[in-house]
C-alpha positions in Angstrom: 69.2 111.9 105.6 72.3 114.2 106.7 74.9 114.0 105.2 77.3 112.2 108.1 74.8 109.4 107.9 75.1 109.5 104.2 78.9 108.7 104.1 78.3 106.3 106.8 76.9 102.8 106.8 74.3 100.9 108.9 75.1 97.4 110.6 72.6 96.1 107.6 74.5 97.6 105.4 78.1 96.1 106.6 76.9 93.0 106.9 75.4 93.0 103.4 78.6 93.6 102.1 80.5 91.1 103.7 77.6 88.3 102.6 78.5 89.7 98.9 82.3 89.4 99.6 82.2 86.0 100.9 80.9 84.9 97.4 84.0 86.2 96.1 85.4 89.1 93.4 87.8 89.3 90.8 89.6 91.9 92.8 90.2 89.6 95.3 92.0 86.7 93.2 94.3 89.4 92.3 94.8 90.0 95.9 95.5 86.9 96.8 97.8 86.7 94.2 99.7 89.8 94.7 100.2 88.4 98.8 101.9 85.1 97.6 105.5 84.8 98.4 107.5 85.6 95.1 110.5 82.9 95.4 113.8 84.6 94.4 116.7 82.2 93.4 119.7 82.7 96.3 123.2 81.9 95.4 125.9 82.5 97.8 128.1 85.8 98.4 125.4 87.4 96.3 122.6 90.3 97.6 119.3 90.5 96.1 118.4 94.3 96.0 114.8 95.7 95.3 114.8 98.9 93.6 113.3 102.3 94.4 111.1 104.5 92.8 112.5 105.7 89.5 111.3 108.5 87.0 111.5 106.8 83.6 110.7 108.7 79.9 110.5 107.3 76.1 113.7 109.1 73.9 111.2 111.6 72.6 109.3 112.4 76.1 105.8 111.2 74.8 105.5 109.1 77.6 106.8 109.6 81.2 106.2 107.7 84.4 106.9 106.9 87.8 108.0 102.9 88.9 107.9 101.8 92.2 109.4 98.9 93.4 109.9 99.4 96.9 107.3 97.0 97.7 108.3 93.0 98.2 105.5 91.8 96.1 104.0 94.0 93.7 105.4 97.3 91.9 103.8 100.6 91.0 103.3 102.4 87.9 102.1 105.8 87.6 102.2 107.6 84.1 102.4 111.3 83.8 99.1 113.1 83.5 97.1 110.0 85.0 95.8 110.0 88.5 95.5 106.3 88.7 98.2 104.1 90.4 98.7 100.9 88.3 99.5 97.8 90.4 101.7 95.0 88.6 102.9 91.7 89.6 106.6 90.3 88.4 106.8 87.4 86.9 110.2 85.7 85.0 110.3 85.5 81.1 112.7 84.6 78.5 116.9 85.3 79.1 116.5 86.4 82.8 114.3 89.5 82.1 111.5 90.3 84.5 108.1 91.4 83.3 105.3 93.1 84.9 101.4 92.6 84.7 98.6 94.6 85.5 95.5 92.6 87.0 94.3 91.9 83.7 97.4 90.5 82.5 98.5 92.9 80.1 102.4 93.2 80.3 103.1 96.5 81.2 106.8 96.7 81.4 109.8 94.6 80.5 112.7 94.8 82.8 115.5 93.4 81.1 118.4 91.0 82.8 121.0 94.3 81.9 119.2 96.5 84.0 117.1 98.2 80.5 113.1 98.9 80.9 110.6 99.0 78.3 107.1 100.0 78.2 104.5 99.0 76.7 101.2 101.1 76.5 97.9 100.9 74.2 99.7 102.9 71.3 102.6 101.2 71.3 101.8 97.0 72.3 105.4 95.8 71.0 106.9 98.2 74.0 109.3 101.0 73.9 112.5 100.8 75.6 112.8 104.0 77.9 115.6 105.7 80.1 115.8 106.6 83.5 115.9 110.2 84.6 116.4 110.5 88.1 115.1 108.9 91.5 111.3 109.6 93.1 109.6 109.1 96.3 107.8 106.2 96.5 104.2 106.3 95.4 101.7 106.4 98.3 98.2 107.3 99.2 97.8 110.8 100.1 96.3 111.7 103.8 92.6 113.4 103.6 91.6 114.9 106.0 87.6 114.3 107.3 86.2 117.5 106.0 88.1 117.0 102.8 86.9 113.4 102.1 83.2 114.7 102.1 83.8 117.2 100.0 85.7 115.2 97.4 82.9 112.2 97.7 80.3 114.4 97.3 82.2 115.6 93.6 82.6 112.5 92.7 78.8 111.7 93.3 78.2 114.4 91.1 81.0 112.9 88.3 79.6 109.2 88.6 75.8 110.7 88.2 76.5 112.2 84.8 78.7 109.6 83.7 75.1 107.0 84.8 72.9 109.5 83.7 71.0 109.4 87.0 71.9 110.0 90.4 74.3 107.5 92.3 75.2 107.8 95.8 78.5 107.1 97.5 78.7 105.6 101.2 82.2 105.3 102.8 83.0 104.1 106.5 82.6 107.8 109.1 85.3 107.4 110.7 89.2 106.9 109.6 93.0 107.9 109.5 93.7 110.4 107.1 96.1 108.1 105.2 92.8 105.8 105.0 90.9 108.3 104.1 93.2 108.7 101.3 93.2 105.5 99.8 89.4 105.2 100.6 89.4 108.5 98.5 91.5 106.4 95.6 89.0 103.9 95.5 85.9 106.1 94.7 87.7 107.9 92.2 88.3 104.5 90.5 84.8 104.0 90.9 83.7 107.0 88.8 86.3 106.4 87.0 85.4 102.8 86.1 81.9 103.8 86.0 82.9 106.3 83.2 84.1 103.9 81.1 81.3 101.6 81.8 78.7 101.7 78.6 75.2 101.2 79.9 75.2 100.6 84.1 72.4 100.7 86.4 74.4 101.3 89.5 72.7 103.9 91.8 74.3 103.1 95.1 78.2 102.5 95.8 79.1 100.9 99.6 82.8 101.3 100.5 83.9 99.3 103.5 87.1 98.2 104.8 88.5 94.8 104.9 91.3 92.8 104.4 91.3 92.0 101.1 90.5 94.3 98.0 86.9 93.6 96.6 84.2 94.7 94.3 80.7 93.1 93.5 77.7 93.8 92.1 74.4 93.6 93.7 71.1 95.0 92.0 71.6 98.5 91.6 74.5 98.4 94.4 78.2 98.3 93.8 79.9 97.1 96.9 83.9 97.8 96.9 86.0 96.5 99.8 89.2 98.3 100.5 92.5 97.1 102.3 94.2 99.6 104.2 97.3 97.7 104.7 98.2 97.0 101.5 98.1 100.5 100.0 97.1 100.7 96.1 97.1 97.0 96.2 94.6 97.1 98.1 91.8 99.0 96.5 90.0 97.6 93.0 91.5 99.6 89.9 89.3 101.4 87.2 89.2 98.5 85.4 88.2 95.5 87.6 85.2 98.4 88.4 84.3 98.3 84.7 84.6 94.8 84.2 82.6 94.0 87.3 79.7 96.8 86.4 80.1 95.5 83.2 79.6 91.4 83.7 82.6 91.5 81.3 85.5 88.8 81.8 89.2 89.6 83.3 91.4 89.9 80.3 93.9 91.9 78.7 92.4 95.3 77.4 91.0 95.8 74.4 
């Protein structure tokens, strides 16, 4: 098989993945979620104004990160020296503070009615408050270009095959935008990434398609992720839902 009709996928092939969609994913219930209208409380005279992207870091610098709430629905979280994009949803707690869950529902930070944030991490599960140090562009997929996206799917064959133990190959749509190609990108890395963390998997074969809802399923030896362009990083499955569907194990808050 060449290797354009290895990163590309046969009619048999789509349509196999949309059967398995149509059964449903936990990726997708957080999807769902994420697209519901959050309802904010208006009271006259008054503006309600969404936040940027901020650059936040614990007093002594041991953790650093990137939040981005420039979206309507669902904020981004990036820490420093960690390629993965964390998607949370808002919720209201307790004395007017917002706080914000990954899809697992592990709170991951505590924005407090005065305007404070805290963090909370796997070293640290009572949270840290943390302070702001200046303004950053908002988080988004980076454009690939075609030539680039076989050469970085083709590594991360190679990563997810010694992380199996046997070979596993990756088939993504042939023909995008480089900004899709990007988040396309994004989701295979969560794949090996997911796969990684994934004790004992039989996964050979991983089918990316594009959709319009984020997906992920497990069929024989055959991991099928759907990815949706339009709603950036909340619309590809993290590391974990990739682990926890690989795994059979159930959504929860991390171990």
């Amino acid at each position: 098989m060449s290797q354009s009709r290895g990163m590309s996928l046969t009619a048999r092939g789509a349509a196999a993945v949309a059967a398995a969609f149509a059964l449903g994913a936990p990726a997708a219930a957080f999807a769902q979620q994420q697209q519901q209208p959050q309802a904010q409380p208006q009271m006259p005279g008054l503006v309600t104004v969404t936040m940027g992207a901020r650059r936040y870091s614990t007093p002594d610098g041991g953790v650093r990160f990137v939040f981005d709430r420039t979206g309507a629905r669902a904020a981004l979280l990036r820490f420093e020296g960690d390629d993965e994009v964390h998607v949370l949803l808002p919720e209201m707690a307790a004395r007017g503070d917002e706080i914000y869950r990954s899809e697992d529902g592990a709170i991951a930070l505590r924005v407090t009615s005065q305007g404070g944030v805290i963090v909370y991490t796997r070293a640290n599960r009572t949270g840290a408050p943390v302070s702001e140090l200046a303004s950053a562009p908002p988080i988004t997929p980076q454009a690939v270009a075609a030539a680039q996206l076989q050469e970085r799917v083709r590594l991360l064959q190679i990563r997810a095959a010694r992380a199996v133990g046997a070979p596993v190959q990756f088939a993504v749509p042939a023909q995008m935008s480089a900004p899709v190609a990007g988040l396309v990108v994004d989701a295979a890395e969560r794949v090996a990434e997911g796969l990684t963390a994934a004790p004992i998997t039989n996964v050979r074969r991983v089918i990316i398609t594009l959709g319009r809802q984020p997906a992920a399923a497990l069929r024989g030896d055959t991991l099928l992720v759907q990815v949706a362009p339009e709603m950036g990083y909340a619309g590809r499955p993290s590391s974990n839902a990739i682990r926890n569907v690989v795994t059979g194990a159930v959504q929860g808050p991390e171990d």
